[in-house]
N, C-alpha and C positions, 0 to 999 in steps of 0.2 A: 302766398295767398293774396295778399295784398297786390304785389303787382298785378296778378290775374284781373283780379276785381278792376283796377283803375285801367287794363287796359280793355276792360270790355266799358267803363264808363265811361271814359275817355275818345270810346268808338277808333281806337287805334288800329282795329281789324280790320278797318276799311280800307285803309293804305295798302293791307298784304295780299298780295300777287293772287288767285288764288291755283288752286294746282290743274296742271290740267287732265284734260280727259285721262290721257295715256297714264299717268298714276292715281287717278283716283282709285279710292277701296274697292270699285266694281267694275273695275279694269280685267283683262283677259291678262293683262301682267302681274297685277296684283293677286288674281287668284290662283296664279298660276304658281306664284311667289307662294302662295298660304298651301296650297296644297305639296309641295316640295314640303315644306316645314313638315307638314302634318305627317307626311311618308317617315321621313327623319322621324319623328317622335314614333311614328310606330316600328320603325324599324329598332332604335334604343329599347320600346317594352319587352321586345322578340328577344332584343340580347339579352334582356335581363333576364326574361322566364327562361330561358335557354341554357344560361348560365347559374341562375341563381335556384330555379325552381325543378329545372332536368336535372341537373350537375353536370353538363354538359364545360371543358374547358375554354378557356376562352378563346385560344385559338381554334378551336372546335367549332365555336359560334362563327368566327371570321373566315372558315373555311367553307361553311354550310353558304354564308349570306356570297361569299367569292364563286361558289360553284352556280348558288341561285342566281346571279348578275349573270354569270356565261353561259346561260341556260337561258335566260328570258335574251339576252342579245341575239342568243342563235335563234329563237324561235319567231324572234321582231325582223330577223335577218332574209329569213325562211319565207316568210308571209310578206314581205315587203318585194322580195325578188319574184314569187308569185303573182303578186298584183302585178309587178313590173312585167313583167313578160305575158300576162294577158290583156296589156295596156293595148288599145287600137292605135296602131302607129300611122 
C-alpha cells in the first residue's frame, strides 16, 4: 500500500510509457480477448449443468460440445463458400 501511495506522490507515473492504442481496454483486441473468456466461462457453466444438473457423463458433455464445434465449422464452411462463390470476380 504504501508503495502505491509514494509512487502516486512521488508522481513516478509520469516516467511510465503509457500503453498504446492497440492494447488498450477498448481495443478490437482487447475485446476480442474478453469475449473469448467470456465464451470459455460459458461454455464451463454448459458442462457443468450438463454434467452436474442433466447427469449427463462427462465424456458425454465433451462429445455433445466436439459434435457442436463440427457442426458450427461446417456450417461457417457452408456459408463462407457461398458468399465466396457469389463474390463479383
Amino acid at each position: 500500500k504504501s508503495d502505491f501511495i509514494n509512487f502516486i506522490s512521488d508522481q513516478e507515473w509520469k516516467s511510465i510509457e503509457p500503453v498504446s492504442s492497440w492494447f488498450g481496454p477498448s481495443s478490437f483486441l482487447m475485446s476480442s480477448m474478453s469475449a473469448l473468456f467470456q465464451l470459455s466461462m460459458w461454455i464451463r457453466h454448459c458442462h457443468g449443468y450438463l454434467t452436474e444438473t442433466v447427469g449427463i457423463p462427462v465424456w458425454g458433455s465433451y462429445a455433445i460440445f466436439a459434435l457442436a464445434t463440427l457442426f458450427s465449422g461446417l456450417i461457417l464452411g457452408l456459408v463462407s463458400e457461398a458468399l465466396m462463390s457469389s463474390w463479383p470476380h
